[in-house]
C-alpha positions as CSV (number, residue, x, y, z in Angstrom):
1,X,20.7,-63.2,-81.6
2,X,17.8,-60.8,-81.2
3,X,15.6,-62.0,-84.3
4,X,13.4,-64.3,-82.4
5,X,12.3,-61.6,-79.8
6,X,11.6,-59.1,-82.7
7,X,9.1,-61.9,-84.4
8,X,7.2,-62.6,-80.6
9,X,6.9,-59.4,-80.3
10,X,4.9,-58.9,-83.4
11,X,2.8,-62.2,-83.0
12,X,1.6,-60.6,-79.6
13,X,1.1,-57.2,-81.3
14,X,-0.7,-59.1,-84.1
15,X,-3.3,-60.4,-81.3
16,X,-4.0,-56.8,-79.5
17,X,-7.3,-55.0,-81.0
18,X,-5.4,-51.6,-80.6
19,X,-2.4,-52.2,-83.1
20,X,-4.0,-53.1,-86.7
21,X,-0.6,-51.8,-89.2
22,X,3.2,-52.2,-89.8
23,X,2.9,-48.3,-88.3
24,X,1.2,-49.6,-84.9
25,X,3.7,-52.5,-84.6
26,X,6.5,-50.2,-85.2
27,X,4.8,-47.3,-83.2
28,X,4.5,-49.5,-79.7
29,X,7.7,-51.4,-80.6
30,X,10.0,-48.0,-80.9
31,X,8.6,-46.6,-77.3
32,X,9.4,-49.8,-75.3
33,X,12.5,-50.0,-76.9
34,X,13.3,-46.8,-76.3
35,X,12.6,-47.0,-72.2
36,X,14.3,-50.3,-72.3
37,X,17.8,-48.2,-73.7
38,X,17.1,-45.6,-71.5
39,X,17.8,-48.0,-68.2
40,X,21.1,-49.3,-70.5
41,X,21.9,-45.2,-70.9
42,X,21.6,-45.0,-67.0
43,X,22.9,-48.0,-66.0
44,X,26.2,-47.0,-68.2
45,X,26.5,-43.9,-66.5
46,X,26.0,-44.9,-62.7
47,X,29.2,-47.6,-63.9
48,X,31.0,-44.8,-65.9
49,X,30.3,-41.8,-62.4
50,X,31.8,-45.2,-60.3
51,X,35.0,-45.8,-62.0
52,X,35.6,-41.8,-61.6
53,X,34.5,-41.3,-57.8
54,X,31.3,-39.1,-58.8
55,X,27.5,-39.3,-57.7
56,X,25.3,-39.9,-60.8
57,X,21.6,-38.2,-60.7
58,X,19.4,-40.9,-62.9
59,X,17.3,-39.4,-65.8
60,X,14.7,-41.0,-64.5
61,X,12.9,-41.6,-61.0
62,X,13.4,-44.6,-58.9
63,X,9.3,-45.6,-59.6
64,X,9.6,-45.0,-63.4
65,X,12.7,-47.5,-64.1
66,X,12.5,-49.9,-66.4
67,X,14.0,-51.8,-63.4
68,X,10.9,-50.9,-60.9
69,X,7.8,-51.4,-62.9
70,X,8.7,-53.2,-66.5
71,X,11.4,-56.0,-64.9
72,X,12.0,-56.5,-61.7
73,X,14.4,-58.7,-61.0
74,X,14.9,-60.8,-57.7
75,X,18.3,-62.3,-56.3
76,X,19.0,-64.8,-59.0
77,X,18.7,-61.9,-62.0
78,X,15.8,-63.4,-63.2
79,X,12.3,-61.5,-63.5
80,X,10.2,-61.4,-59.8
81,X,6.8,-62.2,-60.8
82,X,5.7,-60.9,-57.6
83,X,7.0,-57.5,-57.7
84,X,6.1,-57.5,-61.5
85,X,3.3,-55.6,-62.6
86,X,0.4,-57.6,-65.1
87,X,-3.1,-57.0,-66.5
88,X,-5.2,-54.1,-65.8
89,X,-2.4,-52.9,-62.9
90,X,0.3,-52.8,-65.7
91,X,-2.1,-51.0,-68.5
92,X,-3.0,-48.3,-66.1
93,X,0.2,-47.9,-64.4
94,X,1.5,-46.7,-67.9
95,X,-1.4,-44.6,-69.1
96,X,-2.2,-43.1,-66.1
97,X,1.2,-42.6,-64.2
98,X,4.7,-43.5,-66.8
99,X,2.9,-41.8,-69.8
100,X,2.3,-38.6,-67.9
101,X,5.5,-38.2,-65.8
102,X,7.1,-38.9,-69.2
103,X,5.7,-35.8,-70.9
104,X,6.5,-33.8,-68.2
105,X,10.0,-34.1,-69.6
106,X,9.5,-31.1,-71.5
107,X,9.4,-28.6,-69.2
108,X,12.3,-30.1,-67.2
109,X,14.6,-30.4,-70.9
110,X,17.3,-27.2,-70.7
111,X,17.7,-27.8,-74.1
112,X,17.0,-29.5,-77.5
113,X,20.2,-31.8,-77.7
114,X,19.5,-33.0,-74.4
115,X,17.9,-36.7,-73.5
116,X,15.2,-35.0,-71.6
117,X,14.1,-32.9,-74.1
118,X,14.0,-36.6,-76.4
119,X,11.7,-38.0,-73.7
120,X,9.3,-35.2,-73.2
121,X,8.7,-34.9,-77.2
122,X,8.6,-38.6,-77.8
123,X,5.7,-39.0,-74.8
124,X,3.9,-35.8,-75.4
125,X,2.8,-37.4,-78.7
126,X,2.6,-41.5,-78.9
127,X,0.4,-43.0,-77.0
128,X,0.0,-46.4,-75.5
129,X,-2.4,-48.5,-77.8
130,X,-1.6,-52.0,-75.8
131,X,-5.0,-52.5,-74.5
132,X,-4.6,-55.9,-73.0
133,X,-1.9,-55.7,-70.2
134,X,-1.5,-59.4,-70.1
135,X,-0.6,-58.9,-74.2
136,X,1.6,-55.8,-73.0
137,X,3.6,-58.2,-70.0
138,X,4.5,-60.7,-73.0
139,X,5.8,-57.9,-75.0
140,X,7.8,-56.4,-71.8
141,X,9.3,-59.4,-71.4
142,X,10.7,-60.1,-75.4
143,X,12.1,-56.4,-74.8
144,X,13.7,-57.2,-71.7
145,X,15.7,-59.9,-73.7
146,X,17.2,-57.2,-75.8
147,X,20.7,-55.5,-74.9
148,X,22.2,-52.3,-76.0
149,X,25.7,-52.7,-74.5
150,X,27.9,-53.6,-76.6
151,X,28.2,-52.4,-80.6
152,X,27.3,-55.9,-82.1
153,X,24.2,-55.7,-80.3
154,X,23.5,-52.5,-81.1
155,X,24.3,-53.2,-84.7
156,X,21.7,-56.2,-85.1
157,X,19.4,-54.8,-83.2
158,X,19.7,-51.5,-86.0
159,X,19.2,-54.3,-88.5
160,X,16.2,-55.4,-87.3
161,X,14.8,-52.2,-86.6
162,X,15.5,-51.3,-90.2
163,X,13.6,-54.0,-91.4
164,X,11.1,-52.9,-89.4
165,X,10.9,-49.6,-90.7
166,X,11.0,-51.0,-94.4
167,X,7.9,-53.3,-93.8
168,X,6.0,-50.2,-93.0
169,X,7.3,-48.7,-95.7
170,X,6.0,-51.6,-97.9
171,X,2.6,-51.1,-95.9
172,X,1.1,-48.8,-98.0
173,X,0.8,-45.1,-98.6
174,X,1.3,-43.7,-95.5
175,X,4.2,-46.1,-94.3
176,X,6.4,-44.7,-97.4
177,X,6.2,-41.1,-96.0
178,X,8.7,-42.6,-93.9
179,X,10.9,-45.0,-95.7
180,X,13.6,-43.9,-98.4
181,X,14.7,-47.7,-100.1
182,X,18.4,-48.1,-98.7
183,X,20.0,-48.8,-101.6
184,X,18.9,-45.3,-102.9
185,X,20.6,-43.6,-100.5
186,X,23.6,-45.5,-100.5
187,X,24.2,-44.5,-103.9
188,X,23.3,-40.6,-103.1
189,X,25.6,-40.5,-99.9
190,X,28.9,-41.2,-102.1
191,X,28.3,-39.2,-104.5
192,X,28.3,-36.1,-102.4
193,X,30.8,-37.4,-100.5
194,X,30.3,-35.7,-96.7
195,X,33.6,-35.8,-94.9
196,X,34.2,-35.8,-91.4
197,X,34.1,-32.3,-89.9
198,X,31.0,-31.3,-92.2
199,X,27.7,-30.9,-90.8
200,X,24.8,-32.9,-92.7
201,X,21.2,-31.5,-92.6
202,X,17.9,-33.5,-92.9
203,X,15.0,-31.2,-93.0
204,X,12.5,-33.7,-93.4
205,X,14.1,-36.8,-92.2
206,X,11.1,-39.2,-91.5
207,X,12.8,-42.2,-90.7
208,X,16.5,-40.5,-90.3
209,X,17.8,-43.3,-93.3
210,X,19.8,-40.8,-95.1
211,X,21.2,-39.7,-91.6
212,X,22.2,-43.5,-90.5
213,X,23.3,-44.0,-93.4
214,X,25.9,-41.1,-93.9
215,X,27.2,-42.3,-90.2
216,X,27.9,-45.7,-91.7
217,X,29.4,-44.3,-94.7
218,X,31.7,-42.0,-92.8
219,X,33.0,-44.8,-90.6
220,X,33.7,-46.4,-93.4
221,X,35.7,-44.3,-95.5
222,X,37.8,-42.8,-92.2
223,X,38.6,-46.7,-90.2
224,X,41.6,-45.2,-88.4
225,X,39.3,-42.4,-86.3
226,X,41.0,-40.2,-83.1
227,X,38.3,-39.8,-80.3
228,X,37.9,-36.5,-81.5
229,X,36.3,-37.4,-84.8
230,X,34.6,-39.9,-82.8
231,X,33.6,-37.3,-80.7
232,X,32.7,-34.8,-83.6
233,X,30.7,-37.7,-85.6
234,X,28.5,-38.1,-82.4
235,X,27.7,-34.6,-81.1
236,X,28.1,-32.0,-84.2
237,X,27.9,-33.8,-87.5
238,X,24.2,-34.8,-88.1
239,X,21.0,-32.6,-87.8
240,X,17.2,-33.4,-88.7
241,X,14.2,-32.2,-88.1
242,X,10.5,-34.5,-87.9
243,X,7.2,-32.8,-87.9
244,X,5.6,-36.4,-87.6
245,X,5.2,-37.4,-84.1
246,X,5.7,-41.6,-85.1
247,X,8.4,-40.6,-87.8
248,X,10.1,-38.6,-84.8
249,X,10.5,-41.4,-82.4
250,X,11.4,-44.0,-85.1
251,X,14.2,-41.4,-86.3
252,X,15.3,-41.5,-82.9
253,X,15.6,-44.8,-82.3
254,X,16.8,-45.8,-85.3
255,X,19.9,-43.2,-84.9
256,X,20.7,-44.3,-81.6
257,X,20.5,-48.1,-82.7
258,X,22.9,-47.3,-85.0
259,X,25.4,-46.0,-82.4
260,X,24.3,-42.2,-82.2
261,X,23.7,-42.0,-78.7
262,X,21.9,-38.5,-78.8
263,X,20.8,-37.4,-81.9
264,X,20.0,-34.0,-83.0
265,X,17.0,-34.6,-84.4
266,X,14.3,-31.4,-83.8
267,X,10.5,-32.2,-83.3
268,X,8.8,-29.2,-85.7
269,X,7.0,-28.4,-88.7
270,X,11.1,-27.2,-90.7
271,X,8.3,-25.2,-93.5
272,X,7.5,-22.8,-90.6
273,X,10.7,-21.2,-90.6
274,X,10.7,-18.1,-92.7
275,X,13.6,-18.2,-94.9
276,X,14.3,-14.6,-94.2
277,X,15.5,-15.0,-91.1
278,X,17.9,-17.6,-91.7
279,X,21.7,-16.9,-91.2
280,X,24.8,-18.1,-92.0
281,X,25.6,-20.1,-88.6
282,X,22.4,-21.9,-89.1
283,X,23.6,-23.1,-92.7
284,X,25.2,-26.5,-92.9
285,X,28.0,-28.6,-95.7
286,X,25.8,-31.2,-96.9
287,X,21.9,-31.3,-97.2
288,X,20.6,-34.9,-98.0
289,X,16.9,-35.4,-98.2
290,X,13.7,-37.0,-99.4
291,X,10.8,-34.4,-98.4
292,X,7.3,-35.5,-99.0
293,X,5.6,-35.7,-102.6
294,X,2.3,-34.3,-102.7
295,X,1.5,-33.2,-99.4
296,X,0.2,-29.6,-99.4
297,X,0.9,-26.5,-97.3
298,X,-1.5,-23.8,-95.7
299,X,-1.6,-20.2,-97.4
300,X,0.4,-19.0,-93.9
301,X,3.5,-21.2,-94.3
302,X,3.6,-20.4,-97.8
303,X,4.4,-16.8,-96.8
304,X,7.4,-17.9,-95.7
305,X,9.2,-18.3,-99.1
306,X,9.5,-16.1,-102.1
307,X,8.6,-18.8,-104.8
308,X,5.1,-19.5,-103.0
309,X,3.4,-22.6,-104.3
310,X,1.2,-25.2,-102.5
311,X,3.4,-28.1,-103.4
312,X,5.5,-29.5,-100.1
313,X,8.7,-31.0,-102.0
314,X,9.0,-27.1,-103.4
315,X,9.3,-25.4,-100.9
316,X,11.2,-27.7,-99.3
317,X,13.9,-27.2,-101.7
318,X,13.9,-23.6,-101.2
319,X,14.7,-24.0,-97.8
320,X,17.4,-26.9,-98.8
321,X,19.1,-24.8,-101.1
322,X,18.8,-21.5,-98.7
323,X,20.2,-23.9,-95.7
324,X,23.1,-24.6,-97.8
325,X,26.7,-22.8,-96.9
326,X,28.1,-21.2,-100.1
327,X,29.9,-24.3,-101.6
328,X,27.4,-26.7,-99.7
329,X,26.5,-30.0,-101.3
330,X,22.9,-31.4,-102.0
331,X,21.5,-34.9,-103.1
332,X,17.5,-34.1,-103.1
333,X,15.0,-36.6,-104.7
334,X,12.2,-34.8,-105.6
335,X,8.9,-35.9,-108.4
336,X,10.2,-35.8,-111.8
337,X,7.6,-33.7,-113.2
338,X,9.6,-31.1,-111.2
339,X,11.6,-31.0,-114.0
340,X,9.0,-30.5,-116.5
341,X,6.1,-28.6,-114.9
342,X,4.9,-25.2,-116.5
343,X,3.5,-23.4,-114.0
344,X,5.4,-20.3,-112.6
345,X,5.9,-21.6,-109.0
346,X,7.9,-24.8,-110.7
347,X,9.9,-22.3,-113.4
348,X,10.9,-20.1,-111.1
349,X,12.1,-22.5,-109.1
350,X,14.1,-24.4,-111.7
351,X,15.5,-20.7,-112.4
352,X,16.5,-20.5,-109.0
353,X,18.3,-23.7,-108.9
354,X,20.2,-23.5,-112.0
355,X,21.4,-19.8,-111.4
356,X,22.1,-20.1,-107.7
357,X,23.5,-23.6,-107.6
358,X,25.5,-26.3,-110.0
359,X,23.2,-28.7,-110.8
360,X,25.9,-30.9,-111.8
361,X,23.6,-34.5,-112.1
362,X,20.4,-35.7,-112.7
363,X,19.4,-39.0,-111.1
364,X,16.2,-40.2,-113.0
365,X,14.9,-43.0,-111.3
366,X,12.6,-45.5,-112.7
367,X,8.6,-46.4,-111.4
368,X,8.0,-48.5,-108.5
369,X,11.2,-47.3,-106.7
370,X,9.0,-45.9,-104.1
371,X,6.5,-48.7,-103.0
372,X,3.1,-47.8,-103.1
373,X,3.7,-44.0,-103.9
374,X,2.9,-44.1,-107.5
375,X,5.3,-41.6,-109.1
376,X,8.3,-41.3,-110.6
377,X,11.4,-39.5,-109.3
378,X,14.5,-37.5,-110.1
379,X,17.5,-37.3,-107.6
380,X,18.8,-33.8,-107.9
381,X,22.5,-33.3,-106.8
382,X,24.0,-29.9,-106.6
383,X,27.0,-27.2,-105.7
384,X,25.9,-23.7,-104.1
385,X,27.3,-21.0,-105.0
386,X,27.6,-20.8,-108.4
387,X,25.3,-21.0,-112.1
388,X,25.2,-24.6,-113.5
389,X,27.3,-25.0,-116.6
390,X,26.7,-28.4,-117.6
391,X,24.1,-31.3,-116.5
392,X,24.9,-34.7,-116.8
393,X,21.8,-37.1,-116.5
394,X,21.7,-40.5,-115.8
395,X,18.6,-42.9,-116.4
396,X,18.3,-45.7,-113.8
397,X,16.4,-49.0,-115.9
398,X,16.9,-51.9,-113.6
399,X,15.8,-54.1,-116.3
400,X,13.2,-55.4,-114.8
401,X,9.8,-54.0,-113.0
402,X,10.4,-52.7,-109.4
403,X,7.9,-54.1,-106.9
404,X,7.2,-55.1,-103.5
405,X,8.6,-58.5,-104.2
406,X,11.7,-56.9,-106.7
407,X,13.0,-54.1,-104.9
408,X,15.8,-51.5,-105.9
409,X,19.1,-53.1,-104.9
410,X,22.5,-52.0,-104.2
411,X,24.1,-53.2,-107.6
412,X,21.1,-51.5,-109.6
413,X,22.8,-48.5,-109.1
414,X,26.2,-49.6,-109.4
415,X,26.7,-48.5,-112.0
416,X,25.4,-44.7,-111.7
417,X,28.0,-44.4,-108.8
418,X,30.7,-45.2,-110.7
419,X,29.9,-43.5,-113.8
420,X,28.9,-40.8,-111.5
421,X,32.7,-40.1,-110.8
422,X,33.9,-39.0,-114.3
423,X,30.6,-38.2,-116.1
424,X,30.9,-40.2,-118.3
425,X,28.7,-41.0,-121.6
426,X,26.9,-44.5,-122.1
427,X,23.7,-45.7,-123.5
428,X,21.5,-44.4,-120.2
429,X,23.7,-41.4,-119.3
430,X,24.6,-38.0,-121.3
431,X,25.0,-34.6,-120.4
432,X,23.3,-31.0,-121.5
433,X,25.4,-27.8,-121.9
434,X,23.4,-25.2,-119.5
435,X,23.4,-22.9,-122.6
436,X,21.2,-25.1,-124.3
437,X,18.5,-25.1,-121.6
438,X,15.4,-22.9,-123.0
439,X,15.8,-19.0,-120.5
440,X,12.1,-18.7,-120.7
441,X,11.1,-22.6,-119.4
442,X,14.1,-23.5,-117.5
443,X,12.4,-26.8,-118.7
444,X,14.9,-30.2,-117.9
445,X,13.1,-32.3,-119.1
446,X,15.7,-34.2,-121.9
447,X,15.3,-36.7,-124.2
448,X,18.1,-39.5,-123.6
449,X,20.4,-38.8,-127.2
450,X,20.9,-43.3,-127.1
451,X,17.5,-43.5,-127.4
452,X,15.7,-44.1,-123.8
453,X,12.9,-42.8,-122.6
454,X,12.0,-39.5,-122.4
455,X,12.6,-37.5,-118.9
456,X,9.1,-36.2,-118.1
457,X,5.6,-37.6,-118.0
458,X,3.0,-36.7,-120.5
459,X,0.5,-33.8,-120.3
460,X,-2.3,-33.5,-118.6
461,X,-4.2,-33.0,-122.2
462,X,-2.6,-36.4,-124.3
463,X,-3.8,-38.2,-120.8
464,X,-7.4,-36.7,-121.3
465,X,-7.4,-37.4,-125.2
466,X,-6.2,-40.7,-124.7
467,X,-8.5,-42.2,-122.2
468,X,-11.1,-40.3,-124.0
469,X,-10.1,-42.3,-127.1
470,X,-9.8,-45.9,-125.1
471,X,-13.2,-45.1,-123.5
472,X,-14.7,-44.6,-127.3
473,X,-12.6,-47.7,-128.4
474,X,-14.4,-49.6,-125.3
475,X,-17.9,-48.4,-126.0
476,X,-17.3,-49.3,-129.9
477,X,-16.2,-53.1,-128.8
478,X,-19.0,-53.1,-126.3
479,X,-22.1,-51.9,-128.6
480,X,-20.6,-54.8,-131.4
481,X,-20.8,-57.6,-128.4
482,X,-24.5,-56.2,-127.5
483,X,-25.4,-57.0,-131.2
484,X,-23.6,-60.5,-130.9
485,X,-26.4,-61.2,-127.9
């Protein structure tokens, strides 16, 4: 239905000297969009305050509609070219005018739930990189073909936006901060099992994937809803939080495209909370969550956790496990030399885990799950609230190399999930008694007993001494060629 208007709205984007990436087309695609559903939301409501006898107050002013300035229509329904604005008019009506009123959002928002408070974070921070406003009528008009109405419109257009979203996540390095592969997820969400009534947590939610999907997972498993679950599901069942500015407005969207109408979602930096002052009402059921590998924190944010280390993913998972009710569930995918590492930030931290949680299974997931992020991950799944007894560990081999063109899929982990259930033994799973872990190491890095590959990488030192030996080997062949000449 909607396909065709997605694909114009990239050739024009393709042609505009401002938008060069998958991010920019997502980027300019997401705010549009996200106007164009705001006149739907108001529309809705001024119908909904009709039926009931009530005067409705608009979000937002007569002159910044999406019906005033984006698509005026005449009599006939169809767009008034006259009262339409184009070119340098249109590009400077929404730099200079929409983008500003926009941001003053924030200071009218009563609260961080509300739509306002959406709209004065999402404007404070993107800006408008359409510099042709001739290219930027075209693209008004594909959006204006787009309807959020009805749930089958709302689900395609969520399945466009997704593939969206997983382009850039294909793009390269910094498009996979943002994408979590689907089918990853869809194997996490089961096995913690969420249930309606919980509340599920997303510290670093980038594109809110884990989010969606535990909404489409919950539907699922409860078809026969009351309004009140309905109600719960919509209003007090999923939370995240987006330092990212572009990651922030995708997560948005993408939740309200899949039939969240205002999501929780929090614009902040989650590592600047000091776990100290964390308390039990802020603690949630379920944590799900992909935080960034390799980013790197400032000295001050570090003083915000007792295990202080420079390594992002780590202290996210403090603050994962501490946001965790006692009995709280966690599926966390986290770099697998986690489970190896030496140091004392990554012992300690191991200790933590294993003592203050059940770490009941070990996802090990093979390379080139992640596109262009060039390590290899665990998927961590865990109880709070008391020590880990036994580990079972399952090791993910697709068969074949991942890629860009041979992506995880759904039935690549079919098998894990169903396994997952019982713990049960097989040639790529096993489990460890938690007396047999080392007390000094806390070191989980285990050798599959059927033979598979080991759990960890190699250290630092047999990489040295091996490209050491290759580069002698190299030199030797080299210096015999040379004496072929």
């Amino acid at each position: 239905m909607f396909e065709q208007a997605f694909k114009n709205i990239d050739d024009v984007l393709r042609k505009e000297a401002g938008c060069t990436t998958e991010l920019d087309y997502t980027e300019q695609t997401s705010w549009l969009l996200f106007l164009k559903y705001l006149d739907g939301l108001d529309q809705d409501r001024v119908d909904e305050a009709a039926l009931d006898g009530k005067k409705y107050t608009y979000i937002i002013d007569k002159p910044y509609r999406w019906e005033t300035w984006a698509a005026p229509k005449g009599k006939d329904g169809k767009l008034d070219h006259n009262a339409a604005l184009t070119g340098d008019d249109l590009r400077d009506f929404v730099n200079q005018k929409l983008f500003p009123y926009l941001n003053g959002f924030k200071q009218k928002a009563s609260a961080s739930n509300t739509i306002e408070y959406k709209i004065g974070e999402i404007f404070g921070e993107i800006k408008n990189k359409i510099q042709s406003g001739y290219n930027l009528r075209e693209i008004i008009d594909h959006i204006d073909e787009l309807r959020f109405r009805s749930q089958t419109e709302k689900h395609e257009l969520s399945h466009l936006y997704e593939a969206k979203i997983k382009n850039m996540g294909n793009a390269g390095r910094n498009g996979g901060e943002y994408y979590t592969p689907r089918p990853l997820i869809r194997a996490i969400v089961p096995v913690v099992q969420p249930r309606i009534g919980e509340r599920i947590y997303d510290g670093a939610c980038g594109s809110a994937g884990f989010l969606c999907e535990s909404f489409d997972y919950l539907k699922k498993a409860n078809p026969h809803r009351t309004t009140s679950q309905d109600k719960t599901l919509q209003e007090r069942t999923f939370y995240g939080k987006e330092k990212k500015s572009l990651a922030y407005v995708i997560a948005i969207m993408n939740m309200i495209l899949h039939g969240i109408d205002a999501p929780n979602i929090l614009h902040t930096n989650t590592l600047t909370e000091n776990l100290a002052d964390i308390q039990d009402k802020d603690r949630f059921d379920v944590v799900l969550a992909n935080p960034p590998f390799g980013g790197k924190e400032r000295k001050e944010v570090q003083q915000n956790f007792p295990i202080r280390t420079g390594e992002t993913a780590f202290l996210f998972l403090q603050h994962f496990i501490k946001m965790l009710k006692a009995g709280g569930r966690g599926g966390v995918v986290i770099k697998n030399t986690f489970l190896s590492n030496t140091d004392n930030a990554s012992v300690s931290l191991r200790k933590l885990l294993l003592e203050s949680c059940n770490l009941h299974t070990v996802l090990d997931c093979p390379g080139g799950t992640f596109q262009g992020a060039g390590v290899k991950t665990v998927v961590l799944f865990f109880e709070k609230g008391a020590p880990t007894r036994k580990i079972w560990f399952y090791q993910l081999d697709p068969g074949r190399n991942l890629g860009k063109t041979n992506p995880l899929n759904d039935d690549d982990l079919a098998e894990f999930v169903k396994l997952q259930m019982t713990f049960a033994d097989s040639p790529k799973s096993w489990s460890v008694d938690a007396k047999s872990i080392d007390q000094a190491s806390f070191d989980l890095s285990v050798k599959n007993p059927s033979g598979g590959e080991e759990v960890t990488h190699r250290s630092p030192q047999e990489i040295m001494d091996e490209i050491a030996a290759l580069d002698a080997e190299s030199a030797e062949v080299l210096a015999h060629i040379r004496g072929l000449l």
